[in-house]
C-alpha positions in Angstrom: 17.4 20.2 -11.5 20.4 18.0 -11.4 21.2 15.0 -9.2 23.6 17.5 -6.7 20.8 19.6 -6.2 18.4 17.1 -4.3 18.5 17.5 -0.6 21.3 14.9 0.8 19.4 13.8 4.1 21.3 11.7 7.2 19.3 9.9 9.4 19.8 11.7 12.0 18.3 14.7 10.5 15.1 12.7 9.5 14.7 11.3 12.6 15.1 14.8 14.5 12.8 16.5 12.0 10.1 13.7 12.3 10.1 13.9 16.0 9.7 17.5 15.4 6.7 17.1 13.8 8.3 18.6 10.7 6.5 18.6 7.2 8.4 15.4 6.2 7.3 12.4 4.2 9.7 9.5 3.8 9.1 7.2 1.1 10.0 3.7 0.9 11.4 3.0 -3.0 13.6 0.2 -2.0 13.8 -2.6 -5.6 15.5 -5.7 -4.3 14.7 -5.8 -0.5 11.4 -5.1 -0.3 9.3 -8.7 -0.7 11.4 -10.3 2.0 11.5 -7.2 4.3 9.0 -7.5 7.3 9.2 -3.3 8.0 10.1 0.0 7.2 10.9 3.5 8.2 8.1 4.5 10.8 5.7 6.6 8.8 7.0 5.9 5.5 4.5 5.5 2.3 5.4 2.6 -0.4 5.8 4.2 -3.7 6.8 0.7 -6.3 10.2 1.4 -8.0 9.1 -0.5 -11.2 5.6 1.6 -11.9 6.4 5.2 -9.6 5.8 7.5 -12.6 2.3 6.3 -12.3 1.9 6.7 -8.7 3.5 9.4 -8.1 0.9 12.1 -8.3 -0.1 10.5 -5.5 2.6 11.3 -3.2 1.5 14.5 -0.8 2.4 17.8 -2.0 2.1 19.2 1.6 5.2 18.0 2.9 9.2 17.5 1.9 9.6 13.8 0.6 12.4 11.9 1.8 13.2 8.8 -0.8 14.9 5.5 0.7 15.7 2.9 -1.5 18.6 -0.2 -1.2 20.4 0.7 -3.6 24.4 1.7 -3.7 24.7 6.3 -4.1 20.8 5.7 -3.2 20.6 5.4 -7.1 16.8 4.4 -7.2 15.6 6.9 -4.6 17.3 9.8 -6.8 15.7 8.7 -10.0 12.7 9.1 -8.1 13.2 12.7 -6.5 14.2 13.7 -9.7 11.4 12.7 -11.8 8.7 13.9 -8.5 10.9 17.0 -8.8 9.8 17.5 -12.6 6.3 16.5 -11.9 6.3 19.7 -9.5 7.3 18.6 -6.4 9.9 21.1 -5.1 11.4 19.6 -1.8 12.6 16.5 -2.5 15.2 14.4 -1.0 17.4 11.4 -0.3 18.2 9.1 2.7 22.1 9.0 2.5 22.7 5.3 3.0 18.6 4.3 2.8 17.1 1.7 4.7 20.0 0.4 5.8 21.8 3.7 7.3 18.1 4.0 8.7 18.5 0.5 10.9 21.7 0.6 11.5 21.2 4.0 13.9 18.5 2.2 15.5 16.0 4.6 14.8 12.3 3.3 14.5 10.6 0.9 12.0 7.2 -0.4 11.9 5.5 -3.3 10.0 5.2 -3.1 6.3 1.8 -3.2 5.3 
């Protein structure tokens, strides 16, 4: 799988799948924001950007996961869907935009843990 295979998701699309009830996971990969951020995507799981190849097993296999990150061409959250994409998962995806694109449509956050 190649970096232009890996589903290119808006916000808007998350946000209508997740009120759908949809089998979607986002995941909250975000490097340089993340110790002074007070929330995140509302239902997201934290998967650490510096040790994911060890926690990624851990990720459901259930559902589509949805990578966020804060970097520019969501550069960290592809590395991640691709390397969860060797490891077997087979829906995978990005937040075009991540976190950011995420608050800027308003759409809900909750308290990081």
């Amino acid at each position: 799988m190649a970096w232009d295979d890996i589903a290119q998701w808006q916000p808007q699309d998350l946000f209508a799948s997740l009120r759908m009830g949809d089998k979607v996971q986002p995941v909250d990969c975000r490097e340089f924001s993340w110790r002074e951020a007070e929330t995140k995507v509302k239902g997201a799981i934290r998967i650490d950007p510096m040790a994911f190849t060890s926690e990624i097993d851990a990720l459901p296999k259930d559902k589509e996961l949805v990578f966020y990150c804060d970097r520019p061409g969501e550069a960290t959250s592809m590395k991640i869907a691709l390397t969860a994409f060797d490891k077997g998962y087979t829906r995978v995806g990005v937040l075009v935009g991540g976190f950011d694109a995420w608050v800027a449509a308003d759409y809900p956050v909750e308290p990081k843990e």
